[in-house]
C-alpha positions in Angstrom: -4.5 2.8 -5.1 -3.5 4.8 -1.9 -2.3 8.1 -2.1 -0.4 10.0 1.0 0.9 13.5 1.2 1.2 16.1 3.0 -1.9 18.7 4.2 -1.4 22.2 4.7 2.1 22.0 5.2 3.6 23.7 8.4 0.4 24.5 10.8 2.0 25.8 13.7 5.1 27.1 14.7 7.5 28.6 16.9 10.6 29.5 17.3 13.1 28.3 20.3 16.0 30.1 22.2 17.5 30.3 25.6 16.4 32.8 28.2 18.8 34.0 30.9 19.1 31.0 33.6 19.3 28.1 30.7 15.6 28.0 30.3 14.1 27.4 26.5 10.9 29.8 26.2 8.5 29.0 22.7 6.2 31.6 21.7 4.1 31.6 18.0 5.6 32.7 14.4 5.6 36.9 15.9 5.9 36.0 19.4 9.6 36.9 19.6 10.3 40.5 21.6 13.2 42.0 21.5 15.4 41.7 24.8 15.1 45.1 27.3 17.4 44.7 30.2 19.6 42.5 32.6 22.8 42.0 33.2 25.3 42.5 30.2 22.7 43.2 27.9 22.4 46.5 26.2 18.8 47.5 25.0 18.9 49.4 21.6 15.1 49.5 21.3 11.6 48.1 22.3 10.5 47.3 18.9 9.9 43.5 18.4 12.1 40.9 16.5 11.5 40.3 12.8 10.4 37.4 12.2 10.0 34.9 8.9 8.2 31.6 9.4 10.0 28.3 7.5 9.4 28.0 3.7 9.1 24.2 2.5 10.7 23.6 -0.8 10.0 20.0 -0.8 7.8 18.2 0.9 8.4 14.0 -0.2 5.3 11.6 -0.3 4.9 9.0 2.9 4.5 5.7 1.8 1.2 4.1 2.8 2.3 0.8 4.5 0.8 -2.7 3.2 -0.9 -3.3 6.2 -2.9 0.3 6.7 -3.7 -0.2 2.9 -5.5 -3.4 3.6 -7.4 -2.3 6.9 -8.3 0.8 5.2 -6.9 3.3 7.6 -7.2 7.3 6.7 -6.6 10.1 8.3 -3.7 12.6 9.1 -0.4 12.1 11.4 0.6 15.0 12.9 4.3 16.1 14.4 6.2 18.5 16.3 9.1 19.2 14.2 12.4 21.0 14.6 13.7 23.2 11.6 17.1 24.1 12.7 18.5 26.9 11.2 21.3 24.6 9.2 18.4 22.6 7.1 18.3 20.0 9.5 14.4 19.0 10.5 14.1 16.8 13.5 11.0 15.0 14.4 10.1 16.0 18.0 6.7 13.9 18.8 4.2 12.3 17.0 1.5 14.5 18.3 -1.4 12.5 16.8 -0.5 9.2 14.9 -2.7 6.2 13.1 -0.8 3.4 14.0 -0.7 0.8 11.4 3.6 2.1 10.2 1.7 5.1 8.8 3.3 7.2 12.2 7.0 6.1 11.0 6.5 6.9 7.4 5.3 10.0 8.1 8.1 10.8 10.6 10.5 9.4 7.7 9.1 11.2 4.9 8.9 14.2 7.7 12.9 14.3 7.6 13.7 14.3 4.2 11.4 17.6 4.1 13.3 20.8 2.4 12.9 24.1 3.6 14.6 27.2 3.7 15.1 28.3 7.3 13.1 30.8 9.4 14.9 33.9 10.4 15.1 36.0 12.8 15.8 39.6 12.4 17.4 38.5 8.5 19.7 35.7 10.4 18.9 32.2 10.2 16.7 30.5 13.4 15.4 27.1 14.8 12.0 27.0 14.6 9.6 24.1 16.0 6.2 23.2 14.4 3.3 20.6 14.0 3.5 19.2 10.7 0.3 17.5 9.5 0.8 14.5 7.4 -2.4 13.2 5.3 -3.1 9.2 4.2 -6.2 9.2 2.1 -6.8 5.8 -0.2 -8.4 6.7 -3.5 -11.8 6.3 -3.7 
């Protein structure tokens, strides 16, 4: 029998947002600063953004395809995942896959994931991060 769930959960994250001249700049879970100066922007204070990483509600178990079950293929598929801020999740990358139809079940399984949205100073935010999805067979 072959079992396949999910590890830790989220492992890493970030959050995403425009900077002035249309770039995107990423930064870790308590990376975010609050914004100082430039043009049209008036600074209240220096103190950093509050920040709440993603909370999964409900993470759905991958299917393990026929033909990883039968080579005997283990191991975790991880991917960079967008959590918008409306409960979408978007699968990014597979940032380490196992080949085999194990990388598209977890990327399937990946967007059916429920969460309850990062925020960013108590508003709702996007928020990227590597998801690690595990295949183990039973022993």
């Amino acid at each position: 029998m072959a079992s396949a769930g999910f590890g830790s959960g989220v492992a890493v994250g970030s959050t995403t947002r425009e900077t002035p001249g249309g770039g995107v700049h990423s930064g870790g879970f308590g990376d975010a600063t609050a914004v100082t100066g430039g043009p049209g922007v008036q600074a209240k204070n220096n103190a950093p953004a509050s920040m709440v990483p993603v909370e999964i509600v409900d993470k759905p178990q991958p299917q393990y395809t026929k033909e990883a079950r039968d080579l005997k293929i283990e191991g975790e598929v991880h991917l960079k995942v967008l959590f918008q801020a409306d409960g979408s999740v978007h699968v990014l990358q597979v940032v380490h896959g196992l080949g085999h139809g194990l990388d598209e079940a977890a990327m399937a399984a990946a967007q059916k994931i429920r969460f309850k949205p990062a925020q960013r100073d108590g508003r709702p935010c996007d928020m990227t991060a590597t998801v690690h999805i595990v295949f183990q067979l039973a022993s």
